[in-house]
C-alpha positions in Angstrom: -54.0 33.8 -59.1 -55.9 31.9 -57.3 -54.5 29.8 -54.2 -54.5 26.6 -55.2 -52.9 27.2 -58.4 -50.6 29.3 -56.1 -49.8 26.6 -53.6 -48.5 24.4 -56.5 -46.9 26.8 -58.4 -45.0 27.8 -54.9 -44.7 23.9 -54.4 -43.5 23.4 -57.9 -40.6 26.0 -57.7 -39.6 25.0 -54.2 -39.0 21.5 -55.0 -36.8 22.2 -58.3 -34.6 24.8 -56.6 -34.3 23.7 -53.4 -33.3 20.1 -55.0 -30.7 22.4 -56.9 -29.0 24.3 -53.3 -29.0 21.1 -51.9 -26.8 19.2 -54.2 -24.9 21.8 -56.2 -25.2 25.3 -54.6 -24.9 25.0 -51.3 -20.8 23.8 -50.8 -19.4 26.6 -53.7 -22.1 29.1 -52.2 -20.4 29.1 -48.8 -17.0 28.9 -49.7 -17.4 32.0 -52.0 -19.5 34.0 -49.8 -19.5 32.9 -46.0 -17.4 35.2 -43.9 -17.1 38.1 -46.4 -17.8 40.9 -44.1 -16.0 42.3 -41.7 -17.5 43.9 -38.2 -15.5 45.9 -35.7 -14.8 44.4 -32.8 -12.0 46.2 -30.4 -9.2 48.6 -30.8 -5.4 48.1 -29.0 -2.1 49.7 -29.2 -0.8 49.9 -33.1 2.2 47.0 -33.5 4.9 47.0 -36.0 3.5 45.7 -39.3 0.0 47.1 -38.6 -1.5 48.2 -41.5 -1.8 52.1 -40.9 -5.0 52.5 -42.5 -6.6 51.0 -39.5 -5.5 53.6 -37.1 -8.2 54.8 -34.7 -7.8 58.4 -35.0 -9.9 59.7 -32.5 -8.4 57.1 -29.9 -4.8 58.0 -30.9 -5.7 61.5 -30.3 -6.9 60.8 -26.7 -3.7 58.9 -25.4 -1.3 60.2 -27.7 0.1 57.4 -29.1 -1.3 55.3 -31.8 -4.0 52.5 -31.7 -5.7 50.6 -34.1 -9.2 49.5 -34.9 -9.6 45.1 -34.8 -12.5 43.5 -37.1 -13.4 40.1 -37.2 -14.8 38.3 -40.0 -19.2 38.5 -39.5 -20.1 35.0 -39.6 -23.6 36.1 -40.9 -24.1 37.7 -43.6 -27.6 39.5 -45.6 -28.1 38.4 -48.5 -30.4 41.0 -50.7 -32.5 40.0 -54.3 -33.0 43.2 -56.4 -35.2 41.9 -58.6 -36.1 43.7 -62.1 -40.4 43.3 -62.8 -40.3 45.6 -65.4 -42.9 44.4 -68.8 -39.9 43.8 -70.4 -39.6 39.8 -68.4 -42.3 39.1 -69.7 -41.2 38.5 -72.6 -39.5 34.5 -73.5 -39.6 32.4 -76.5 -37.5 29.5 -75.6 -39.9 27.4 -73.3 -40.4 29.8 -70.5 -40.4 34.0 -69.6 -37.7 35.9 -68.7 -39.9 36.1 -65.4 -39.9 32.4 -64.6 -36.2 32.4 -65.3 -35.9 35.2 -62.8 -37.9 33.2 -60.1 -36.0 30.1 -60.3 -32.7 31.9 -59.6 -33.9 33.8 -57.1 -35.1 30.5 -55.7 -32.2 29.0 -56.1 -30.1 31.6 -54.2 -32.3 32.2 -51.3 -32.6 28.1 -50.4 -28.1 28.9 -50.7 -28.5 31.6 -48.2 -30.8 29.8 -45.4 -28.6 27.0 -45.2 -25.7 29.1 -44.9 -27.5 30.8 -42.0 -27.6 34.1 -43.6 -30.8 36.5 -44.2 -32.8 37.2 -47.1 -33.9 40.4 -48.6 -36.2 41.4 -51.5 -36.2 44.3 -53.7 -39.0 44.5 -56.2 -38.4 47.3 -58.6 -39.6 48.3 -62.4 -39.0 52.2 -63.0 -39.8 52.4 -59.5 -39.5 50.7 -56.3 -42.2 48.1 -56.3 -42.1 46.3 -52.6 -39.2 45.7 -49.9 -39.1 42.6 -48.6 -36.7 43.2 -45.4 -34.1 40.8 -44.7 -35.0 37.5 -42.3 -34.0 34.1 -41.8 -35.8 30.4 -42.4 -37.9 28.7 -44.3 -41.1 30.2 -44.4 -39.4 33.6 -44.8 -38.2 32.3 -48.2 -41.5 30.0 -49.0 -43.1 34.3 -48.8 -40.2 35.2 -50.8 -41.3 32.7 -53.5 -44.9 33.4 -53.2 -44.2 36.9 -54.4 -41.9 36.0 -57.1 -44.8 34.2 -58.9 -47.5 36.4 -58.1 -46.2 39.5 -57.7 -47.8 42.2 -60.0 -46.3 45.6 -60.9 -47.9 48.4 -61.0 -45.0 50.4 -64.1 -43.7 48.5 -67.0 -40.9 50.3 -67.0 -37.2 50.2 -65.8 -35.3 52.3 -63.6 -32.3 50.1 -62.1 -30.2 53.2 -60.5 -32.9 54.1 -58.3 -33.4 50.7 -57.2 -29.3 50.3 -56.2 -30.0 53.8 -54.4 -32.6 52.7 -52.4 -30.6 49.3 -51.4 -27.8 51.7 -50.4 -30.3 53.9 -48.4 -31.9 50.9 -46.4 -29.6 48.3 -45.5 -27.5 50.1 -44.0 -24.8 47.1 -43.3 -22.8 45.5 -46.0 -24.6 43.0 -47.8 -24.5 40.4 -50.7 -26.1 41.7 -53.6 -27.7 40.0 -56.5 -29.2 42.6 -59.4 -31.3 40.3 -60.8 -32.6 42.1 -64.4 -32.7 41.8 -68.4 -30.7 44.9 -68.0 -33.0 47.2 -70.3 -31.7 50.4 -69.0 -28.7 52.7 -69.8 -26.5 55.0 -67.6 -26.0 53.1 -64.9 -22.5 52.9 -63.9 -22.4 55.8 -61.8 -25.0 54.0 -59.8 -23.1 50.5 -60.2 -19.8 51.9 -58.4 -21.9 53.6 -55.5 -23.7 50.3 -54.6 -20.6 47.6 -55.2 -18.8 50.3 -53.2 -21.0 50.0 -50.0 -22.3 46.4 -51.3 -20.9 43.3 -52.7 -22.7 43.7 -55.7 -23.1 40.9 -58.7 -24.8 41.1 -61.7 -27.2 38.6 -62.9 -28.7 39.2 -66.9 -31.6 37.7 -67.9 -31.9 37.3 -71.7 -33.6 35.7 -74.4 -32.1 34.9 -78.1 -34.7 36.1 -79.8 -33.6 39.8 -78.1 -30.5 39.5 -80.1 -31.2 37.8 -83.5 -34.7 37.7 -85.2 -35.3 34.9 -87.5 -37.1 35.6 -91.2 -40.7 35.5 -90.3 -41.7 37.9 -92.6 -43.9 41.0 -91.3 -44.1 40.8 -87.3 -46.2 43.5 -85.5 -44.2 43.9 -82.3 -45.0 45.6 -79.2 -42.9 47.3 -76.6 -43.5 45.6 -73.4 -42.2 49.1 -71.8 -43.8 51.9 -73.5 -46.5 49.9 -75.1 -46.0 51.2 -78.7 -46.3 49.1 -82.0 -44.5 48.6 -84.5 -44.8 46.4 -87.9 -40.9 44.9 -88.6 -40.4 43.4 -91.8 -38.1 40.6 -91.0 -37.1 39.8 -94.3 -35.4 42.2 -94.7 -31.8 42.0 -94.1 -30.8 45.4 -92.9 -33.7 45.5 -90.2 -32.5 41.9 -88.6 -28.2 42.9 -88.9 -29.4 46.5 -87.3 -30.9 44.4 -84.3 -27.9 42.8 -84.2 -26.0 45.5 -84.6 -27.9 46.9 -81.1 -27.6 44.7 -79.1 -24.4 44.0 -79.4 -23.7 47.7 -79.0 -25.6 47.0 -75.8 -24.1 44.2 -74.1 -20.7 45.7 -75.1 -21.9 49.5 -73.0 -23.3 47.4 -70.2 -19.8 45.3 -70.1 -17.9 48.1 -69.8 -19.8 49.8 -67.2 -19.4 46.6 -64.9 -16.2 46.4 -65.6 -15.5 49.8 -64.3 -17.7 49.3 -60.9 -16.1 46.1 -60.2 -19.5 44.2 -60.8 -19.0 40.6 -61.5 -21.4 39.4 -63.9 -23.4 36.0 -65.3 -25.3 36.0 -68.3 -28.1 33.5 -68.5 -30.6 32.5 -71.2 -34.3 31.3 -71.0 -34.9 27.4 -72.0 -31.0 26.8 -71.0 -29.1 26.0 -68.4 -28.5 27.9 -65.4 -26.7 25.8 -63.3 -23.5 26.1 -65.3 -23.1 29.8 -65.4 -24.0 30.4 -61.3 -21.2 27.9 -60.8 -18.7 29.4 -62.9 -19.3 32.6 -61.3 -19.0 30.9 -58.0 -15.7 29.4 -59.1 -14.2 32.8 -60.7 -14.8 34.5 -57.2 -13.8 31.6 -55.3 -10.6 31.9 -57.5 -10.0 35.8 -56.9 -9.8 35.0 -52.9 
């Protein structure tokens, strides 16, 4: 792309989402998320009513009697964007890609995170781990940030999102917020889900587009896997072929659900051509809700 179609683009984006932080984001975003973590700060001599799970063992052990580890609440926290570039995004028939929808919210959250003082991380993964973007403050940081969003190019099509929550866990090494960012278009995951949410605060964000769920009768369509690359000629007329996608997907969603469900993953579902704005603030509510 060249740069000044970049610069606009970049331009473009910036103005939309950052418009969107400003007047909707950025009040529920740090009442949900600011002061989350927790750092260790001192230990003293255990008190009646202290919880005992805080016992420094290794302190007790020297004086022999107990004490007990004090944390204070991290008034910063890092804020990390795993974000799925798999073939599979591009892929949208309501107005725009999954991609661009993927851009915006990323956008969206990283303008939330600056002006709640908090750094901003970037994991680019497909079936492997594309680019790290390591965590840092301000505006230009996040201007970067964007820049890659719309022209980043991926060198697989395909997705692998367990490797890229085990390289999060490997490399930040503190607690962080985490936003997996993907059309989900991978299996087996929850093993990987309740490592990462366990170290992490980990929230799911699916991308999605109708057409992935219910084809319309179009007759014979010669489809293409954005993944693998392989054709395929679908008859959409018929009825059995469009109730079996169906059928799939929501098979799917339903596998996917449950696997969050069992890590703990909170999770928003948003659709290309729609809204956005109302399903980040609902999520933002239910956590608020839960505190």
């Amino acid at each position: 792309m060249e740069a000044q179609e970049l610069f606009k683009k970049v331009r473009k984006i910036e103005i939309k989402t950052r418009g969107l932080s400003n007047q909707i984001f950025s009040g529920e975003y740090h009442s949900v998320f600011k002061g989350r973590g927790m750092a260790f700060s001192e230990v003293r001599e255990y008190q009646f009513g202290d919880d005992i799970r805080s016992i420094d063992w290794n302190v007790t052990a020297r004086f022999n009697h107990p004490f007990v580890k004090v944390f204070e609440e991290e008034r910063e926290l890092t804020v990390m964007l795993l974000i799925d570039v798999s073939g599979s995004n591009n892929f949208g028939t309501n107005l725009q890609l999954k991609q661009e929808l993927i851009t915006e919210i990323a956008a969206v959250l990283s303008f939330s995170a600056i002006q709640n003082n908090d750094k901003v991380g970037v994991i680019f993964f497909s079936d492997v781990i594309e680019k790290f973007i390591p965590p840092k403050k301000g505006s230009s940081h996040i201007l970067r940030i964007i820049r890659e969003l719309i022209d980043f190019k991926a060198k697989n099509t395909g997705t692998n999102i367990a490797e890229a929550l085990r390289y999060l866990t490997n490399v930040i090494k503190k607690k962080s917020t985490a936003f997996l960012i993907s059309d989900f278009m991978d299996s087996n995951l929850e093993k990987a889900l309740q490592i990462a949410n366990y170290k992490h605060d980990l929230i799911a964000v699916r991308v999605t587009d109708d057409r992935e769920t219910e084809i319309p009768n179009v007759g014979m369509v010669r489809m293409r896997d954005a993944e693998t690359g392989a054709l395929q000629w679908v008859d959409t007329s018929n009825a059995k072929t469009r109730n079996a996608l169906q059928r799939y997907s929501r098979e799917k969603t339903a596998a996917l659900d449950v696997a969050l469900a069992r890590a703990g993953v909170d999770m928003v579902r948003v659709y290309t051509g729609r809204d956005y704005v109302k399903p980040l603030m609902n999520l933002f509510k239910k956590r608020e809700s839960r505190k």
